[in-house]
N, C-alpha and C positions, 0 to 999 in steps of 0.2 A: 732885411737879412741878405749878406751877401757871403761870397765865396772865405773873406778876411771874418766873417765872423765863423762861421760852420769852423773854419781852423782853428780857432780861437777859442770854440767852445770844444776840441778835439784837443786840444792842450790843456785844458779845465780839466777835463775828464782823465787825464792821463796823471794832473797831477794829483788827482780824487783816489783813485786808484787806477792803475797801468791794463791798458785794453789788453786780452790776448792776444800774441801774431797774428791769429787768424783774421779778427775780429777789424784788428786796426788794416792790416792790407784791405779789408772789404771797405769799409769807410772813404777811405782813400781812394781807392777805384771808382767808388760811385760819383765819390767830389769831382774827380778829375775828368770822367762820362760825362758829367750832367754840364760841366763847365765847356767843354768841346761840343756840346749841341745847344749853347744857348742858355743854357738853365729853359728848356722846350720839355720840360718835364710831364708830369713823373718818368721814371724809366722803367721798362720790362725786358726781362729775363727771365728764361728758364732756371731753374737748378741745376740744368745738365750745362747749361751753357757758362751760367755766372761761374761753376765748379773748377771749369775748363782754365777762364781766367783768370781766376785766382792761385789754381794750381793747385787745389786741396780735393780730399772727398768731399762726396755730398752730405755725411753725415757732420765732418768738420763744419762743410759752409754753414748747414743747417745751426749749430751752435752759433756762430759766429753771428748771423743773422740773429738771432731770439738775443743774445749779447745786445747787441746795438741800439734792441727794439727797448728791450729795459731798460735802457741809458737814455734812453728818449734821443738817439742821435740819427735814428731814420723811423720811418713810419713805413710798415710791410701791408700789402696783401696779399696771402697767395695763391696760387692757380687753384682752379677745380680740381686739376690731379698733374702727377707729379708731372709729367711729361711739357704740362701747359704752362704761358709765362706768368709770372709772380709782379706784383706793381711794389718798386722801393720811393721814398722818396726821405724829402727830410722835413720833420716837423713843422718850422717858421716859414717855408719857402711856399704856401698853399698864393698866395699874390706874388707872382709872377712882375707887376711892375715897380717891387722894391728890387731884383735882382740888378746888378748891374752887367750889360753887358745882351739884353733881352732882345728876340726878334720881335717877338709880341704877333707874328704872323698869323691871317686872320684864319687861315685853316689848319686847326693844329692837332695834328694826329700823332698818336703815340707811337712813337721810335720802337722796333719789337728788336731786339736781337735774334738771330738763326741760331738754329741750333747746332753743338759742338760734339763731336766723342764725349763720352762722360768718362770720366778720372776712375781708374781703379783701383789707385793704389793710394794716398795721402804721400805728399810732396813736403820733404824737411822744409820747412820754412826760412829762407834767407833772410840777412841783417835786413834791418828796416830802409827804405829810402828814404831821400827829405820828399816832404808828401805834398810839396808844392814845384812841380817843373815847367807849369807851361809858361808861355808870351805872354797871357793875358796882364794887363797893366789896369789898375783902377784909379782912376781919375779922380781927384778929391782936392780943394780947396785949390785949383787950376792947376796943380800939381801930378806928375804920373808917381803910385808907389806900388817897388814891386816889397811883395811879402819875404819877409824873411824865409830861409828855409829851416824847419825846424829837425834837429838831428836824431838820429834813434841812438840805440844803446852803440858801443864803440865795438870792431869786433870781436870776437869768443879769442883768448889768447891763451890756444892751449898747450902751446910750450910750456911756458907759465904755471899756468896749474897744474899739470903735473911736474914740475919742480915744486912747487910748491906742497905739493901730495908728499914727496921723497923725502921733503927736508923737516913740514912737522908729524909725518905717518910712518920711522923706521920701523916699527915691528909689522907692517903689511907688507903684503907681496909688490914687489917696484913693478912697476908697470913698463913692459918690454915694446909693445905695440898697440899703437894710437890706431886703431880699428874706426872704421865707417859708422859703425854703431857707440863706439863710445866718443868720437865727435859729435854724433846727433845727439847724446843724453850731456855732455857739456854744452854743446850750445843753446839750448833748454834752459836748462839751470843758471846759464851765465845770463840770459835774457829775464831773469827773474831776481838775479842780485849780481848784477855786473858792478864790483867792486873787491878789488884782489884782497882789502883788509880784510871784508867778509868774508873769503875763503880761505884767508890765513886764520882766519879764527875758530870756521868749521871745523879745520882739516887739527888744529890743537885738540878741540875736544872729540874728536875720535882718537887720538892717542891717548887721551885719561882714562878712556873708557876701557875696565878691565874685559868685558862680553865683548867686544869688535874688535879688539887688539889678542883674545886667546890665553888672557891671563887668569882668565875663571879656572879651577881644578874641580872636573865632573867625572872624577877618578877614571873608569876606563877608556871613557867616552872622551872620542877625540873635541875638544874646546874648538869653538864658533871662531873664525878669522876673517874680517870682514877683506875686501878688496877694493881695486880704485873703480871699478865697473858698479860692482854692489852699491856703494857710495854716491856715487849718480845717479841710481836710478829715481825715477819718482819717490814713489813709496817711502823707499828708504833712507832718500836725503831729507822728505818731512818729517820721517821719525827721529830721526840725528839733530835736528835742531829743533826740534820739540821735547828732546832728554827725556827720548824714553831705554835711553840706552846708559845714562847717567851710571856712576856708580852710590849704592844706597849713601854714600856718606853727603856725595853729592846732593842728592833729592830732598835731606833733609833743609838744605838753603835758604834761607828768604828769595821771594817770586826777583826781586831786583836785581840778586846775585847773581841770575840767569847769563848762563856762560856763553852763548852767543850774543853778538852786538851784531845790531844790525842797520845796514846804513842809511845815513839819513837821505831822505829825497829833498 
């Protein structure tokens, strides 16, 4: 087991199903740590510390970490208490002299990281980076090869979708200002189906829908209008492509007629 597989089986996993941002920057951090000390494993860290460098809370990391640990793409122990360091490692790598690249040095004490401010607030998650940057070169059949870089999602292009909101969502409110919060609830969403056909398709069946468009008459009672903010949010973009906002003629469908496509991976 070496550094070209760990990626390897990180690209398995992703075409399994897609790590969370959080999930996959922590994977990636520990690859790129443990490959800068040698693979002189295991590594420790705090919570407050690993938090630090990842740029998330600690309740994020926390997910992200229990994430990984059930993909079987690192193996945890954690402290006695929070304050104390936590041991990560990765499953295949317990033999140290399949690593390539190994001190194998005969006193080998575990690397501890210091401790950092702890994070207060949870940090939007930036594009992915390609999750292989360093020098190292692996030597194989007398030959040096370096690893490809593997790309994340392309990024959030929200001109775009809101033109694209305008052109198939006329009966909603147009959308005057691209606010900090509804960039962070697009680039979410975009990181989860980054594909503009898919959002040209979303944004059609909320214009069929008479309850999100305000075409229902609930005689005094001013009728439900959805918006371009409402529409991103969690919640309510899984309920929009789950139809549950369908109209009844719709619902009655066969499961195949299902008005979203969704893209292929």
């Amino acid at each position: 087991m070496d550094i070209f597989r760990l990626l390897e089986r990180l690209e398995i996993e992703e075409e399994k199903r897609p790590l969370p941002a959080t999930a996959y920057k922590l994977y990636v951090m520990l690859v790129i740590k443990a490959n800068k000390l040698y693979w002189d494993g295991p590594l420790y860290f705090s919570h407050r510390r690993l938090a630090a460098i990842v740029g998330v809370s600690r309740n994020a990391l926390s997910s992200a970490v229990q994430e990984l640990v059930n993909r079987n793409l690192i193996t945890y122990k954690k402290g006695k208490k929070d304050h104390s360091v936590s041991k990560f490692w990765f499953p295949d790598l317990s033999n140290k002299k399949n690593i390539t690249g190994s001190k194998n040095e005969p006193d080998n004490k575990p690397v501890i990281e210091p401790d950092a401010e702890p994070v207060s607030e949870p940090v939007v998650e930036p594009d992915r980076e390609p999750i292989y940057k360093t020098k190292h070169k692996h030597k194989q059949n007398n030959k040096y090869i370096v690893p490809q870089q593997v790309e994340g999602p392309p990024p959030t292009p929200y001109q775009k979708l809101v033109e694209l909101y305008h052109t198939y969502c006329p009966s909603l409110p147009k959308v005057r200002i691209l606010t900090e919060t509804r960039k962070k609830y697009l680039n979410a969403r975009w990181k989860e189906h980054p594909d503009l056909k898919f959002w040209e398709e979303y944004f059609k069946s909320v214009e069929k829908s008479d309850f999100l468009t305000g075409r229902v008459d609930y005689g005094r009672r001013t009728p439900f209008l959805a918006d371009f903010e409402w529409l991103i949010r969690p919640n309510n973009f899984a309920k929009v492509i789950e139809g549950k906002y369908k109209n009844y003629d719709e619902k009655e469908e066969k499961e195949e007629d299902y008005y979203i496509t969704f893209p292929k991976e």
